[in-house]
Biopython code that builds the backbone (N, CA, C, O; Angstrom):
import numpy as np
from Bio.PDB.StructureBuilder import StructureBuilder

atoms = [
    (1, "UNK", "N", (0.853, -1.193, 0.000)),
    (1, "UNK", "CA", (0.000, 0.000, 0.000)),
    (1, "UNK", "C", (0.893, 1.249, 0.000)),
    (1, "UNK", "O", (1.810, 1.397, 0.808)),
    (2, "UNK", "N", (0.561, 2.168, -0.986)),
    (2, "UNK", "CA", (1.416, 3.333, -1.098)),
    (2, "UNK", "C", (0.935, 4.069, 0.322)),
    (2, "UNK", "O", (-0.123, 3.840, 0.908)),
    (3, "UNK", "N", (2.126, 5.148, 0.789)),
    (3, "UNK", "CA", (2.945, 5.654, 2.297)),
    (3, "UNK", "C", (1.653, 7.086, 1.187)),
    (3, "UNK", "O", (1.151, 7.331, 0.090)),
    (4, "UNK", "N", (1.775, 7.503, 2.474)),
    (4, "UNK", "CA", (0.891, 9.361, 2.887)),
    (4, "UNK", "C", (1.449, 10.041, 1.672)),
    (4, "UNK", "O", (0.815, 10.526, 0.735)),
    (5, "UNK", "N", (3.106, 9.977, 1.903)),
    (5, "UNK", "CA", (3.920, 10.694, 1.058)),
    (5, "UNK", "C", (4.004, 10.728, -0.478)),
    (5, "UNK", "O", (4.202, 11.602, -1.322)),
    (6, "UNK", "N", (3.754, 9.318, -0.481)),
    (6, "UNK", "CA", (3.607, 8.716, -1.672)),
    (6, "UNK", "C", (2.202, 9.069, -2.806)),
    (6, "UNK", "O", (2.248, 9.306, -4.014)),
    (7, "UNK", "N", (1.300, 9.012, -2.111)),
    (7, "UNK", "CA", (0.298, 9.660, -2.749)),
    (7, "UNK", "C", (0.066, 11.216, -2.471)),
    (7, "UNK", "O", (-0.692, 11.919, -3.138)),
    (8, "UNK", "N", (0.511, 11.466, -1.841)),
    (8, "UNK", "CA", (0.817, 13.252, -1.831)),
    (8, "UNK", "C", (1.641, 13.750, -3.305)),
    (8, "UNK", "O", (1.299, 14.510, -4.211)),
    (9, "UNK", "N", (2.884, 12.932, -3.064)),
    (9, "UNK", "CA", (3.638, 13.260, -4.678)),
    (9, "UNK", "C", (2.951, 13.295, -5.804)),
    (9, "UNK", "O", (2.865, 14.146, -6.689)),
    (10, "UNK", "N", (2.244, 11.764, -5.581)),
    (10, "UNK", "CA", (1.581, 11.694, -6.849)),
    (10, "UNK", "C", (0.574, 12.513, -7.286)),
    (10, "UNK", "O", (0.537, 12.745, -8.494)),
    (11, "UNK", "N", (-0.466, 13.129, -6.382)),
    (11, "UNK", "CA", (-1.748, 13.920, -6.245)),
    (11, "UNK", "C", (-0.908, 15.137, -6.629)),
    (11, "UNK", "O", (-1.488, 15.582, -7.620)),
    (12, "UNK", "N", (0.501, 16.171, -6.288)),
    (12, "UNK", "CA", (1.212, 17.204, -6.915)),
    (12, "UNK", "C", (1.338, 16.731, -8.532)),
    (12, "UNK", "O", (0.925, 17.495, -9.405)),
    (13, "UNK", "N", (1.939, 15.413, -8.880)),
    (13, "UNK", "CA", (2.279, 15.273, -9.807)),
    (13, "UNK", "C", (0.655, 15.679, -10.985)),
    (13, "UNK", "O", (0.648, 16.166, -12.116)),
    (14, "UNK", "N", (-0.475, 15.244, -10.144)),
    (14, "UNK", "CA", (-1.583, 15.267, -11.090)),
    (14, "UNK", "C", (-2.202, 16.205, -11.390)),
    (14, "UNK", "O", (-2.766, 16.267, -12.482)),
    (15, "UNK", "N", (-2.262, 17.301, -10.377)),
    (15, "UNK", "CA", (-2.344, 18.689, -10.247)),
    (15, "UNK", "C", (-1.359, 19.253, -11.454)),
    (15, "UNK", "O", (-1.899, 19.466, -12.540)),
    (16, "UNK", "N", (-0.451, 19.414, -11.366)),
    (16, "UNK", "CA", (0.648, 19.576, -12.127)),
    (16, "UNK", "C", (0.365, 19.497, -13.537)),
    (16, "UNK", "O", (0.275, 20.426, -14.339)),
    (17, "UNK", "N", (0.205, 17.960, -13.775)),
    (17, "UNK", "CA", (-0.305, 17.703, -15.382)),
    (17, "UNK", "C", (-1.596, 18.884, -15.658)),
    (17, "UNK", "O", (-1.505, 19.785, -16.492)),
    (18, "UNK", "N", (-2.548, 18.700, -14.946)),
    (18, "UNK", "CA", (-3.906, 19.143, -15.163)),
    (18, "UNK", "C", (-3.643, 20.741, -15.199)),
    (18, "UNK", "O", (-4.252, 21.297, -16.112)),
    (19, "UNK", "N", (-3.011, 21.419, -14.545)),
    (19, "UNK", "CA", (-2.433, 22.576, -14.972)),
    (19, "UNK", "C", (-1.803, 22.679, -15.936)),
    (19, "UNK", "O", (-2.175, 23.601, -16.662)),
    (20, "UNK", "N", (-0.815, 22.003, -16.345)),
    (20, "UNK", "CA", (0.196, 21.996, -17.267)),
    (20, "UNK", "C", (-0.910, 22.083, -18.921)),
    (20, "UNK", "O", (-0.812, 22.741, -19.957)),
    (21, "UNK", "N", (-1.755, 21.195, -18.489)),
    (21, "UNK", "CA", (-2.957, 21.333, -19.959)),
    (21, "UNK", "C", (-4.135, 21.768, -20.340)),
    (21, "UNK", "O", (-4.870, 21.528, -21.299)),
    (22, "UNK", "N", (-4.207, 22.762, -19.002)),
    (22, "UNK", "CA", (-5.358, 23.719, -18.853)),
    (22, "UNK", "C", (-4.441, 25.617, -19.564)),
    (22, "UNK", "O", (-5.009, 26.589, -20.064)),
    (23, "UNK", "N", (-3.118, 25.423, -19.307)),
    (23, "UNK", "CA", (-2.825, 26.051, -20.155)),
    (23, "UNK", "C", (-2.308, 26.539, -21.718)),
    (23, "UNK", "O", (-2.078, 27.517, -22.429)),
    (24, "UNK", "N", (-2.322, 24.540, -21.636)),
    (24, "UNK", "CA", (-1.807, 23.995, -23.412)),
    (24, "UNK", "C", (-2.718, 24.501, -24.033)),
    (24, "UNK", "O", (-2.675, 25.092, -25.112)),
    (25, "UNK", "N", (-3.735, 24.247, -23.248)),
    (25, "UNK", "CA", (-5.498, 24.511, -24.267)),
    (25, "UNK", "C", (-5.776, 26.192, -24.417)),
    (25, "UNK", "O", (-6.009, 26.729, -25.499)),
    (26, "UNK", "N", (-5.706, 26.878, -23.173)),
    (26, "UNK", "CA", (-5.875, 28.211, -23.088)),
    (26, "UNK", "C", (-4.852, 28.649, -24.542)),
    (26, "UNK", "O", (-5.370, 29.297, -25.451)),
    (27, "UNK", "N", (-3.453, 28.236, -24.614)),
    (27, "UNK", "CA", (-2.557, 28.698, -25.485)),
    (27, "UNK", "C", (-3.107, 28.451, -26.657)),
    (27, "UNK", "O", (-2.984, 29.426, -27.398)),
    (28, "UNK", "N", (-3.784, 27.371, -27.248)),
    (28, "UNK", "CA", (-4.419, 26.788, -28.090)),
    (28, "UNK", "C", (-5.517, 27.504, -28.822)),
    (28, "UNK", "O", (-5.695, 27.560, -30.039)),
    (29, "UNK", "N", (-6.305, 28.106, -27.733)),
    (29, "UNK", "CA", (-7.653, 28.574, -27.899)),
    (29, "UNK", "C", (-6.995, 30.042, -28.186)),
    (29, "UNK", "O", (-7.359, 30.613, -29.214)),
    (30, "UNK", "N", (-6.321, 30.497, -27.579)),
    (30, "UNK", "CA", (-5.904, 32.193, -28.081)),
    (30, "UNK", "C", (-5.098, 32.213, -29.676)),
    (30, "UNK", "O", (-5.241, 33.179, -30.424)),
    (31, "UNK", "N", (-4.201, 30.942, -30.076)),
    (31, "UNK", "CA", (-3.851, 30.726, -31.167)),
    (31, "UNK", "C", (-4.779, 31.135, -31.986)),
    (31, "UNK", "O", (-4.834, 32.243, -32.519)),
    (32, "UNK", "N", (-5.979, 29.713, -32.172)),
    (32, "UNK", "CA", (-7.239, 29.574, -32.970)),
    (32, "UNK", "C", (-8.242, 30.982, -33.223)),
    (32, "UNK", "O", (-8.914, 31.098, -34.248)),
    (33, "UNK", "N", (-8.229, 32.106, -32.038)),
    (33, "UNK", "CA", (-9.204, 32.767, -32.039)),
    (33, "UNK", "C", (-8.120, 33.924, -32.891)),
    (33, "UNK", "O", (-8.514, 34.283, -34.001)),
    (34, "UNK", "N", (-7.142, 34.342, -32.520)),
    (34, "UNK", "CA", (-6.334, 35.091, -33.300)),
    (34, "UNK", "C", (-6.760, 35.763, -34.474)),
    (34, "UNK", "O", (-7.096, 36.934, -34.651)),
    (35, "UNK", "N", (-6.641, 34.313, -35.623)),
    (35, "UNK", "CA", (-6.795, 34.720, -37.003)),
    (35, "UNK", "C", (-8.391, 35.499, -37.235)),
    (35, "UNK", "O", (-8.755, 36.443, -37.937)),
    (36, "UNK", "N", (-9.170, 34.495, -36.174)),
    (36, "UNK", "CA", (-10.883, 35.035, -36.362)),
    (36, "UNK", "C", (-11.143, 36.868, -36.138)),
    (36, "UNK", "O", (-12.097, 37.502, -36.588)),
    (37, "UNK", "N", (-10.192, 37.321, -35.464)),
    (37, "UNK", "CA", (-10.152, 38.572, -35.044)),
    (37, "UNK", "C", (-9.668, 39.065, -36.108)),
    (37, "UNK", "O", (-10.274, 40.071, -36.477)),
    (38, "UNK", "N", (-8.473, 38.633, -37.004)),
    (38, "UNK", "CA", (-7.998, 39.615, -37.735)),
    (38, "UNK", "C", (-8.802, 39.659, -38.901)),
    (38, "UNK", "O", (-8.876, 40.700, -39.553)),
    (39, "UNK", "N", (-9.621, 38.274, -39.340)),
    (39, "UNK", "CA", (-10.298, 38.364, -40.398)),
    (39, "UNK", "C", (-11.613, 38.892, -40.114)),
    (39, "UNK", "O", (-12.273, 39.236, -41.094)),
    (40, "UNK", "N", (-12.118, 39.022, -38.979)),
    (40, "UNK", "CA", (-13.392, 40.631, -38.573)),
    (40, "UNK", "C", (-12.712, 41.705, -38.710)),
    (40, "UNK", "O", (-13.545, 42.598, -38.868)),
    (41, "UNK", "N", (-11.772, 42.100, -38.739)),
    (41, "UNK", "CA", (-11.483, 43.364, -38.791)),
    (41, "UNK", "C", (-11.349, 43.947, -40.108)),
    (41, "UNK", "O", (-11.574, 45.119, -40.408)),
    (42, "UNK", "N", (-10.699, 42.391, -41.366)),
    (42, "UNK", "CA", (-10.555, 42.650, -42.663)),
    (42, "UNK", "C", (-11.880, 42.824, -43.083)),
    (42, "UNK", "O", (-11.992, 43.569, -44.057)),
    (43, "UNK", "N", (-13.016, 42.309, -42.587)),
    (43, "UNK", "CA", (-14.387, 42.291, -43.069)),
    (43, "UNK", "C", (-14.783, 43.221, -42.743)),
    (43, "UNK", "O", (-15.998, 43.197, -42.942)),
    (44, "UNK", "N", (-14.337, 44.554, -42.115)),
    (44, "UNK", "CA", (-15.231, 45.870, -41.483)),
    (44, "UNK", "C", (-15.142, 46.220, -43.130)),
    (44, "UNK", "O", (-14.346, 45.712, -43.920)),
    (45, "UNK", "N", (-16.344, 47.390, -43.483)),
    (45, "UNK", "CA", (-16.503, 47.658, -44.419)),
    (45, "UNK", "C", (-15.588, 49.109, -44.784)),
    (45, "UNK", "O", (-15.907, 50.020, -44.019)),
    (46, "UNK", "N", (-14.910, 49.358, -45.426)),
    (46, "UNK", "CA", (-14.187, 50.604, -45.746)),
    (46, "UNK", "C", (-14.929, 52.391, -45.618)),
    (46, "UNK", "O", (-15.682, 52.763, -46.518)),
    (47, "UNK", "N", (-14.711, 53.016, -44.833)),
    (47, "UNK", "CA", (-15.350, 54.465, -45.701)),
    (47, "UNK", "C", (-15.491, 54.743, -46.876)),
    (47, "UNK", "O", (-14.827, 54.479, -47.878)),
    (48, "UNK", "N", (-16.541, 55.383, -46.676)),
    (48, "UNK", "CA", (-16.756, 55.154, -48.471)),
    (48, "UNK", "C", (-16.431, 56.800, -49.100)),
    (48, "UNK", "O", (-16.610, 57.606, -48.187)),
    (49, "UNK", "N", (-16.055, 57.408, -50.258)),
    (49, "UNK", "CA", (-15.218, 57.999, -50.379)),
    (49, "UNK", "C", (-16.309, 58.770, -51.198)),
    (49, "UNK", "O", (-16.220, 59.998, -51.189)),
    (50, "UNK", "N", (-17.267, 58.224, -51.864)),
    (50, "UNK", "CA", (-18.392, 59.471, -52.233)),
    (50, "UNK", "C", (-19.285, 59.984, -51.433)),
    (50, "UNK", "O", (-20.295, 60.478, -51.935)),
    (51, "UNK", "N", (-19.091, 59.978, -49.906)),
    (51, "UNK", "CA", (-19.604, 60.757, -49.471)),
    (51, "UNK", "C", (-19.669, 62.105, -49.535)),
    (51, "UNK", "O", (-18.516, 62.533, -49.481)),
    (52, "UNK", "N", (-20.526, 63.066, -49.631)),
    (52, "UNK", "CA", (-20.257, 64.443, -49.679)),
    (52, "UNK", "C", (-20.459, 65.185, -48.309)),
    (52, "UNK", "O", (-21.515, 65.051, -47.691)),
    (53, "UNK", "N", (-19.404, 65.990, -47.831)),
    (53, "UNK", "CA", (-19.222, 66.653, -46.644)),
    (53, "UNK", "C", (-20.150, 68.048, -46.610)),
    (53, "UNK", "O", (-19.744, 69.141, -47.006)),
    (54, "UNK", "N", (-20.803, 67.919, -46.338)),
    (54, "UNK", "CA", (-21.312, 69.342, -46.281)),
    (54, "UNK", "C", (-20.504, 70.656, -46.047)),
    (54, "UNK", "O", (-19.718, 70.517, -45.110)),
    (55, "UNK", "N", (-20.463, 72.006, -46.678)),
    (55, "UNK", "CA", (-19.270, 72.521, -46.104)),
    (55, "UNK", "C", (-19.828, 73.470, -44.599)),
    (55, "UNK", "O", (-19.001, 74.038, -43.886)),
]
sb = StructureBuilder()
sb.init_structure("model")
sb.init_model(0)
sb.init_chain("A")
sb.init_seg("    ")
for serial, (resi, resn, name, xyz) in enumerate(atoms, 1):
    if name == "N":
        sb.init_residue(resn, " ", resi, " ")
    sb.init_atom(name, np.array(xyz, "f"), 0.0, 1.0, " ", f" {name:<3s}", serial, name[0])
structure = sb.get_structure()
């Protein structure tokens, strides 16, 4: 039967992982969303240039 200590390590060690891939994913997800942002911004529609200004 694994010692106190022994499953203490291991329970850090699992913590550890589970952090370790809660930020793989976060890194992941800011990657993926990236491009979606830049291609809304390419999709805003331009000013349009025949407008007339009143003087």
């Amino acid at each position: 039967m694994a010692s106190e200590v022994e499953v203490a390590a291991a329970a850090e060690d699992l913590v550890s992982a589970v952090e370790s891939a809660v930020r793989a994913a976060a890194e992941q997800q800011a990657v993926v969303a990236t491009p979606d942002v830049a291609e809304e911004v390419s999709e805003t529609p331009e000013p349009s240039t025949d407008v007339q200004q009143e003087p």
